[in-house]
DRENZA-10743 format. One record per residue: residue number from 1; x, y, z of N, C-alpha, C in turn. Coordinates in nm, 2 decimals. Example, Ala and Ser with C-alpha at 12.3 -4.5 7.8 and 13.67 -1.06 7.14 Angstrom:
BEGIN
1 1.32 -0.57 0.78 1.23 -0.45 0.78 1.32 -0.33 0.78
2 1.28 -0.22 0.71 1.37 -0.11 0.71 1.29 0.00 0.79
# end
This chain:
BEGIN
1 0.99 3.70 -2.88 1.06 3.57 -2.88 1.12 3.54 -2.74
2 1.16 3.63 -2.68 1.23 3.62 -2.53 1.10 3.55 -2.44
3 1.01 3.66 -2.43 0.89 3.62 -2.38 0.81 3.46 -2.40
4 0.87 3.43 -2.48 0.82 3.26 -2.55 0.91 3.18 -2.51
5 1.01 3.22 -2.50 1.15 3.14 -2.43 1.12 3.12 -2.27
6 1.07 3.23 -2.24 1.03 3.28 -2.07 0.99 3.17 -2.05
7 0.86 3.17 -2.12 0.74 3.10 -2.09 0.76 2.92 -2.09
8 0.83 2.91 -2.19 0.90 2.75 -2.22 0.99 2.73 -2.14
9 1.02 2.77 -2.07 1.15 2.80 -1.98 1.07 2.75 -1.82
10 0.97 2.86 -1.78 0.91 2.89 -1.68 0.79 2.70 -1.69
11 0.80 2.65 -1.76 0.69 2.55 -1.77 0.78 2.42 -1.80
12 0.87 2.43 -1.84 0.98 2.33 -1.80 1.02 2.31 -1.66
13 1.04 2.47 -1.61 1.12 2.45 -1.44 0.97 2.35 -1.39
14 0.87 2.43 -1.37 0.74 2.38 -1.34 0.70 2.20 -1.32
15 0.76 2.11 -1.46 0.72 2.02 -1.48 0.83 1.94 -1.41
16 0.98 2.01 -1.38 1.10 1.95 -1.38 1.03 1.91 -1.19
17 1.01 2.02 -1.19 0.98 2.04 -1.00 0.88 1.96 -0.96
18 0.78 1.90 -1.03 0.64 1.84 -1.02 0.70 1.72 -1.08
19 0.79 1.67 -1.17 0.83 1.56 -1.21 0.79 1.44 -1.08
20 0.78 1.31 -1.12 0.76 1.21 -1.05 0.82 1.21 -0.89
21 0.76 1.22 -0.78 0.78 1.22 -0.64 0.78 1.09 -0.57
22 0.86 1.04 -0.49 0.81 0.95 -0.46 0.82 1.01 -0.29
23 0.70 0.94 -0.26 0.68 0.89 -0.08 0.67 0.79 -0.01
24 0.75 0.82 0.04 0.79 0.65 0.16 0.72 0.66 0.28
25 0.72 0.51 0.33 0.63 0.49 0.41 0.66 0.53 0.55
26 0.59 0.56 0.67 0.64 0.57 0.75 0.62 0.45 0.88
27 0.72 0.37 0.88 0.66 0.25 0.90 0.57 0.22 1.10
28 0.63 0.37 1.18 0.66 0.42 1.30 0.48 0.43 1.31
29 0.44 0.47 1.19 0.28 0.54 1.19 0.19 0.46 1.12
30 0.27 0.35 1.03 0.16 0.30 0.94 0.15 0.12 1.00
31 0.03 0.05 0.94 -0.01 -0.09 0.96 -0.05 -0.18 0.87
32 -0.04 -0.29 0.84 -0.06 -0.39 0.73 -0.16 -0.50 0.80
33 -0.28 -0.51 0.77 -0.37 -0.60 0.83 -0.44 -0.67 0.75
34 -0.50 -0.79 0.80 -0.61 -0.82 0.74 -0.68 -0.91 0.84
35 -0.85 -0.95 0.85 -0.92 -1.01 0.91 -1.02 -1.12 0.84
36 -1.03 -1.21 0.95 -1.10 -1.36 0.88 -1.19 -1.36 0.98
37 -1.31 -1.45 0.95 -1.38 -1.49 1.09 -1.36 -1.65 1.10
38 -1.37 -1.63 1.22 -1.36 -1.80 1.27 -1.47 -1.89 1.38
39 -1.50 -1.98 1.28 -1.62 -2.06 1.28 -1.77 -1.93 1.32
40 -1.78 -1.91 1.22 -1.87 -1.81 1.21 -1.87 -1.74 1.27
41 -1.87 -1.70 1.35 -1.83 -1.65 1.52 -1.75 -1.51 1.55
42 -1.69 -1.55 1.55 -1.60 -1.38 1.60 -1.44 -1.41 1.47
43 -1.41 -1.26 1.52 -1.35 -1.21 1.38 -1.17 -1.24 1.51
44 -1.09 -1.29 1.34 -0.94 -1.25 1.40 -0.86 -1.22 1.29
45 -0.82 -1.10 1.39 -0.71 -1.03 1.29 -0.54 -1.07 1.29
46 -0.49 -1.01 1.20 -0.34 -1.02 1.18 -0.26 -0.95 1.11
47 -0.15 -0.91 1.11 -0.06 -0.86 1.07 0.07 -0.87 1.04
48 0.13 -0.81 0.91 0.25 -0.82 0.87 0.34 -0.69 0.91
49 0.42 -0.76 1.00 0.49 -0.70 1.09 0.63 -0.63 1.02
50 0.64 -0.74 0.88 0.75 -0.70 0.78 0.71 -0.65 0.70
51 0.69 -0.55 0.64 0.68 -0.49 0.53 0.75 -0.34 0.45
52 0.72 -0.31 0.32 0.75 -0.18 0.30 0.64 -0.13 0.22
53 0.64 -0.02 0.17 0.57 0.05 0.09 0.59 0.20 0.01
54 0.59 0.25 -0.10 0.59 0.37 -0.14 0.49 0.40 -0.22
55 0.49 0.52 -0.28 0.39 0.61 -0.35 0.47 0.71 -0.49
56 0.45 0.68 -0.54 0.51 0.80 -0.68 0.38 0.86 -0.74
57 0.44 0.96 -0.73 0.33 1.08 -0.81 0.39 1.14 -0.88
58 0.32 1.22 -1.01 0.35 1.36 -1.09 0.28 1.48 -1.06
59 0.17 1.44 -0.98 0.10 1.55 -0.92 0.11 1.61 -0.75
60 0.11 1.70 -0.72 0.10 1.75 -0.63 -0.01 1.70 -0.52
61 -0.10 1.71 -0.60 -0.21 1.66 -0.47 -0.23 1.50 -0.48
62 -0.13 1.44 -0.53 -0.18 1.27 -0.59 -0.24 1.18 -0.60
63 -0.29 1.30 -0.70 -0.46 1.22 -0.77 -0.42 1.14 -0.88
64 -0.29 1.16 -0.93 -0.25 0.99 -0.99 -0.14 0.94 -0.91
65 -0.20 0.93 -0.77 -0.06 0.82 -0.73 -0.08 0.71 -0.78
66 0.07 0.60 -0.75 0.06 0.50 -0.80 0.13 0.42 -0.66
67 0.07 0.31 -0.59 0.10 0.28 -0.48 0.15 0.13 -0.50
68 0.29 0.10 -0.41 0.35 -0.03 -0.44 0.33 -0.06 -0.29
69 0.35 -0.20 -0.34 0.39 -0.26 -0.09 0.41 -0.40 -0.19
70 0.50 -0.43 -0.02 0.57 -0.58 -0.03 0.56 -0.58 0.08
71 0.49 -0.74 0.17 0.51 -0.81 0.26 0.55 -0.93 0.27
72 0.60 -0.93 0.39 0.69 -1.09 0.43 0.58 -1.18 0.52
73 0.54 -1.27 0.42 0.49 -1.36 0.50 0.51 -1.42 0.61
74 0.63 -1.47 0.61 0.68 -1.46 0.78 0.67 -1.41 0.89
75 0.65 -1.28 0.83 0.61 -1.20 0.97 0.49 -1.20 1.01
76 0.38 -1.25 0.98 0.26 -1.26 0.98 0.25 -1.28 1.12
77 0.15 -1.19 1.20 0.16 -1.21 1.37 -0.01 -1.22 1.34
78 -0.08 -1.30 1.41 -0.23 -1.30 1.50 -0.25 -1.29 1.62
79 -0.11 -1.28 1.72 -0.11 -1.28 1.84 -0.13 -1.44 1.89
80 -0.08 -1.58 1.80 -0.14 -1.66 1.85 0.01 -1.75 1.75
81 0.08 -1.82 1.81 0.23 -1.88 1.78 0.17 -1.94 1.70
82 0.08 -2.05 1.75 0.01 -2.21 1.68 -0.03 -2.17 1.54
83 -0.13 -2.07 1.59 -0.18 -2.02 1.46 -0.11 -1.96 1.34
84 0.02 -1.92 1.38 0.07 -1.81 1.27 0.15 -1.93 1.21
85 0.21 -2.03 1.30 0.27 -2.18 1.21 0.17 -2.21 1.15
86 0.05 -2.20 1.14 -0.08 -2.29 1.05 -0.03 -2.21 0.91
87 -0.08 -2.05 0.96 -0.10 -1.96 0.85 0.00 -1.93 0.77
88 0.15 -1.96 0.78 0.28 -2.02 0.72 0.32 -2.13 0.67
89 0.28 -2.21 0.66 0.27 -2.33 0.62 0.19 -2.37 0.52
90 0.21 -2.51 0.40 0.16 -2.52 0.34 0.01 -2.54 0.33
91 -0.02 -2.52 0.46 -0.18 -2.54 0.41 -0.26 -2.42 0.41
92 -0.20 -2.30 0.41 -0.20 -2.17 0.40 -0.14 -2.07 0.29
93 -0.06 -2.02 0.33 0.03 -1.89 0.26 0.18 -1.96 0.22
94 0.16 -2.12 0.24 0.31 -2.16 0.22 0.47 -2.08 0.20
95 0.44 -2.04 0.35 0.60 -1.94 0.31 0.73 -1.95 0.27
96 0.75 -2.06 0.32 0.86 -2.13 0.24 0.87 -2.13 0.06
97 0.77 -2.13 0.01 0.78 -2.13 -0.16 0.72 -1.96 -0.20
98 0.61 -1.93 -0.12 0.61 -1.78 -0.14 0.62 -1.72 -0.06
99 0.74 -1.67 0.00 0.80 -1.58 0.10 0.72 -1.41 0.14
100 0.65 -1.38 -0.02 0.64 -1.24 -0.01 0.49 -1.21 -0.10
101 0.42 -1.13 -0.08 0.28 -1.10 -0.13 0.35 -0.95 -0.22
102 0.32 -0.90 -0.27 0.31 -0.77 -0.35 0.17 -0.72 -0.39
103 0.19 -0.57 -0.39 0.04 -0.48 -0.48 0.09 -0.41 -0.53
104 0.05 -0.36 -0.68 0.12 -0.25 -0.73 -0.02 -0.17 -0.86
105 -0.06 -0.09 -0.76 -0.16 0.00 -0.84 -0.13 0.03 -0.97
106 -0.26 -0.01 -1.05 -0.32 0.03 -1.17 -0.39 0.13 -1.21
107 -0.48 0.23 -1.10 -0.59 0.31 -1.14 -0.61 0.33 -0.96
108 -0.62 0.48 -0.99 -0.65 0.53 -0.88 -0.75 0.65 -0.88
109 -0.86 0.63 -0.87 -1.03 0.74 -0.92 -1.06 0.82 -0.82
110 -1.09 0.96 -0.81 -1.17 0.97 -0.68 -1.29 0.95 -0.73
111 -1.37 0.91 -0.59 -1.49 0.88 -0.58 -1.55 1.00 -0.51
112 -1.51 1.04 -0.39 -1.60 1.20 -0.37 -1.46 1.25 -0.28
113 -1.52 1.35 -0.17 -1.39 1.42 -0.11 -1.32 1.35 -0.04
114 -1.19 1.33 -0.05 -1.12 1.25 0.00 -1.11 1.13 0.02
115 -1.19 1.06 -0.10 -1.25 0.93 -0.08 -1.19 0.90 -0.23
116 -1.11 0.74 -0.21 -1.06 0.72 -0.38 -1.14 0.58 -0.39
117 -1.11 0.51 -0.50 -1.11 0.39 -0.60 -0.98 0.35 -0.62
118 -0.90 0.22 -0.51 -0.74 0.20 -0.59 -0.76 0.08 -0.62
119 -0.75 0.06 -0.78 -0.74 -0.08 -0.82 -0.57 -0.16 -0.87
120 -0.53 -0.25 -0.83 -0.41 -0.32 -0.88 -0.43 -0.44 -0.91
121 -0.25 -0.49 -0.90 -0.26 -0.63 -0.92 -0.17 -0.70 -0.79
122 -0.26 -0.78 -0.72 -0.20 -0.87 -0.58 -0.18 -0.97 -0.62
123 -0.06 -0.97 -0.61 0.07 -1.13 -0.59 0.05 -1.18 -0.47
124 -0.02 -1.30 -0.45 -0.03 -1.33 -0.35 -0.04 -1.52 -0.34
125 0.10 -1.62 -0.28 0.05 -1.74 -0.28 0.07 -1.79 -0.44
126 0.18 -1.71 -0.49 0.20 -1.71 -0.63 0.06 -1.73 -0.75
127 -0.02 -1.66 -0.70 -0.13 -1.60 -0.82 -0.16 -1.45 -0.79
128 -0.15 -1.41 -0.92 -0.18 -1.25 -0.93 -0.32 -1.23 -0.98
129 -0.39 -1.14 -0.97 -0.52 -1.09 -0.94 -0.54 -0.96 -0.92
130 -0.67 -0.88 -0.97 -0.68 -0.77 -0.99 -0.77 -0.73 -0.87
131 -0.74 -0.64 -0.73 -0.83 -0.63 -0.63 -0.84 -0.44 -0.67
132 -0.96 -0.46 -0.58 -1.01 -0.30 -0.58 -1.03 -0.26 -0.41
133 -1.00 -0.13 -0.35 -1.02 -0.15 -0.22 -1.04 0.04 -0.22
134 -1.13 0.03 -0.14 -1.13 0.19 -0.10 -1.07 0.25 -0.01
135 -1.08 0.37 -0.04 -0.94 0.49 0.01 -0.96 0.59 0.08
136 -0.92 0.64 0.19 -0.95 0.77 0.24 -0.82 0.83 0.21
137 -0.81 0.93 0.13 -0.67 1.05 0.16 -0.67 1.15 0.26
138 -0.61 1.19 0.35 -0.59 1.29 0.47 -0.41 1.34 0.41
139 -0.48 1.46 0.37 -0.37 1.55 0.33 -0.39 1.57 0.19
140 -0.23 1.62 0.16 -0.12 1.59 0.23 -0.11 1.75 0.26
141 -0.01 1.76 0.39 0.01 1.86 0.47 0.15 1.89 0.48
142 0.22 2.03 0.52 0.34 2.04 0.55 0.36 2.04 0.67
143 0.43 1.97 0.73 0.47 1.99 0.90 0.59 2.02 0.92
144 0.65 2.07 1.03 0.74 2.08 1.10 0.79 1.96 1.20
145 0.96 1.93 1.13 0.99 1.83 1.24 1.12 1.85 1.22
146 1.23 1.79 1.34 1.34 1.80 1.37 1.45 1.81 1.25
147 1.40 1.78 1.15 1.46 1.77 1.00 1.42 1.87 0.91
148 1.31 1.95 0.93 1.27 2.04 0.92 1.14 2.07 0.84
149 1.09 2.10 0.78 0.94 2.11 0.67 0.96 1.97 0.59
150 0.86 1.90 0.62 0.82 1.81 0.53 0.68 1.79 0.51
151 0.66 1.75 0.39 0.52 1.71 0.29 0.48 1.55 0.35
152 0.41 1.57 0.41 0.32 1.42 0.45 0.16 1.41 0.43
153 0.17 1.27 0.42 -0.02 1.24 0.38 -0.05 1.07 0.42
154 -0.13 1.09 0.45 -0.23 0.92 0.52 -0.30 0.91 0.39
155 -0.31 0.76 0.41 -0.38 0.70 0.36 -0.41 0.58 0.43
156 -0.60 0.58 0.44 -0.65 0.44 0.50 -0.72 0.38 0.42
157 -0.64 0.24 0.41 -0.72 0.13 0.27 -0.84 0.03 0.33
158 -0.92 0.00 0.28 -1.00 -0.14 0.28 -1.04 -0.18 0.16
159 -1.08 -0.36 0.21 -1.11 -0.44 0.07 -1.15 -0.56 0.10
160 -1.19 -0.63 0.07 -1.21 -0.78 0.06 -1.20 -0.87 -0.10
161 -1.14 -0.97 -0.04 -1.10 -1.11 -0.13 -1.11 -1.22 -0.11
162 -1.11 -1.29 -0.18 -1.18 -1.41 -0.19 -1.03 -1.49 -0.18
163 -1.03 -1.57 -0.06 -0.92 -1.66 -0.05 -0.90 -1.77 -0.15
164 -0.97 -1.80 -0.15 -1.01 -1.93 -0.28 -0.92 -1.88 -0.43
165 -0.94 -1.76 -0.44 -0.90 -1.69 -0.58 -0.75 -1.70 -0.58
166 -0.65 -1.68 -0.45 -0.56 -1.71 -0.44 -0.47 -1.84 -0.38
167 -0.54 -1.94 -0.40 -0.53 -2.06 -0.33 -0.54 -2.08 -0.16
168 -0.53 -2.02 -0.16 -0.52 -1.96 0.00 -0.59 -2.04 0.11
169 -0.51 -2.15 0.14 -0.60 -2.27 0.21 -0.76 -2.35 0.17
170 -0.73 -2.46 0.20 -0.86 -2.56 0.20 -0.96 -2.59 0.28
171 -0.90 -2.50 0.40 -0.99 -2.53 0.51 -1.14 -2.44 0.49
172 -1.20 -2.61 0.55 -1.40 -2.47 0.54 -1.45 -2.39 0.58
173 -1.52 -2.31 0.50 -1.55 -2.16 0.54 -1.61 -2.20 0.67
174 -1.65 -2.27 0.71 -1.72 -2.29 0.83 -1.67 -2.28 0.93
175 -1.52 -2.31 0.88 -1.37 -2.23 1.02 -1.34 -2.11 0.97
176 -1.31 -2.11 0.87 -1.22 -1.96 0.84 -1.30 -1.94 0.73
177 -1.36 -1.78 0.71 -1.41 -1.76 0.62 -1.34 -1.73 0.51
178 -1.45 -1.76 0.37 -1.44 -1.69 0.25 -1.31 -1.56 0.21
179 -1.37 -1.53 0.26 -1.38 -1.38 0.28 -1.24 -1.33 0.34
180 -1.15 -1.25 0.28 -1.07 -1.18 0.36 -1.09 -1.03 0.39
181 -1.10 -0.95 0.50 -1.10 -0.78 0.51 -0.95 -0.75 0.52
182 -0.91 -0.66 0.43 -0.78 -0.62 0.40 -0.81 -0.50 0.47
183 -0.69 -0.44 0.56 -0.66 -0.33 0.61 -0.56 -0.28 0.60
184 -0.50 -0.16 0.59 -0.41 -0.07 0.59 -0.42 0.05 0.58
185 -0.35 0.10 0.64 -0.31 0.23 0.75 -0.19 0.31 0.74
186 -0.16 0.41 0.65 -0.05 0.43 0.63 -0.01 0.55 0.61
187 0.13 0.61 0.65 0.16 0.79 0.67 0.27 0.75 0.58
188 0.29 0.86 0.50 0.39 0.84 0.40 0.45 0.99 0.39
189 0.59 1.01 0.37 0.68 1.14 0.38 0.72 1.18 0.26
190 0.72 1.26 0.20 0.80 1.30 0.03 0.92 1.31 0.07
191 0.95 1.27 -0.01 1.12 1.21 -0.04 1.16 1.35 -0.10
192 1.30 1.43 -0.07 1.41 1.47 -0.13 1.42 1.51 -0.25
193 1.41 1.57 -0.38 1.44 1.50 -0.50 1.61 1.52 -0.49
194 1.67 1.39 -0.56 1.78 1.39 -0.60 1.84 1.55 -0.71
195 1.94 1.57 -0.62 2.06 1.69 -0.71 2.11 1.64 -0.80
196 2.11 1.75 -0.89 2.20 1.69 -1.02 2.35 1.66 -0.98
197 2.41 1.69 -0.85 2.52 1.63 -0.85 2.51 1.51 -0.77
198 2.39 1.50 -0.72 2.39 1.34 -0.67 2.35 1.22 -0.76
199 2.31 1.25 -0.86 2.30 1.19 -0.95 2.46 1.12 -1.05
200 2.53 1.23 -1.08 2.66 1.21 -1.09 2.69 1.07 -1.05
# end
């Protein structure tokens, strides 16, 4: 009976310690992009300069993560002023009425080594939509740093979407394409678990 107690005991600690993790982003290491082309021609990129992101898992190696992000359309940089007023504005991303895009993963598969399937749902331009985008994981690894042993891991996303699906301007593909390539780039840290007296 002790030995069953052990064992019930030893597989609680187990599940309590593996319980939901989350990891934050590290924003020093990671990137928020995406690319269009323009007038057939050459490609321009851009980025959300504001953002956040995390990760919650129950697994150790998080092969069921579940990945959130929020960006501020405002911050939206192309390296080009004129342009980033177009792409803020209502003939665009209207940021004034939708300030903020969100993703918040549904299903996360591998596909081979180190290679996943993350599918969610993108808020984006106030229409939600189910995108799929592939994944490389690198890690996760423990390192040494001034704070001392911590659990880190990358993840590099791609994807493409259909601007049209999200209202996402009326201008002709013939300036700005179809087509968006979604990018991101991102190092994320495991968080701490909260003490039962910090919980208190």
């Amino acid at each position: 009976m002790k030995a069953f107690v052990f064992v019930v005991a030893t597989l609680f600690t187990a599940s309590a310690t593996y319980a939901q993790g989350t990891w934050a982003v590290d924003k020093a290491h990671s990137k928020v992009g995406f690319t269009v082309t323009h007038m057939m021609l050459s490609e321009v990129d851009g980025l959300f300069r504001t953002f956040d992101a995390k990760i919650t898992s129950n697994k150790p190696d998080l092969s069921d993560a579940v990945f959130e992000f929020t960006g501020d359309v405002n911050s939206i940089d192309t390296g080009n002023e004129r342009r980033d007023g177009d792409l803020k504005s209502d003939k665009f991303f209207d940021a004034a009425k939708y300030p903020t895009l969100t993703f918040k993963s549904t299903s996360f598969q591998k596909a081979a080594d180190k290679k996943y399937k993350v599918t969610g749902d993108l808020t984006m331009h106030g229409v939600t939509k189910p995108v799929t985008m592939d994944v490389v994981m690198n890690g996760p690894i423990t390192s040494d740093s001034p704070r001392g042993k911590q659990d880190k891991v990358g993840f590099k996303m791609t994807g493409t979407l259909k601007r049209s699906d999200f209202n996402v301007g009326t201008i002709p593909v013939a300036v700005v394409s179809e087509e968006v390539e979604l990018k991101a780039n991102g190092e994320f840290t495991k968080q701490a678990a909260a003490t039962a007296d910090a919980k208190k």
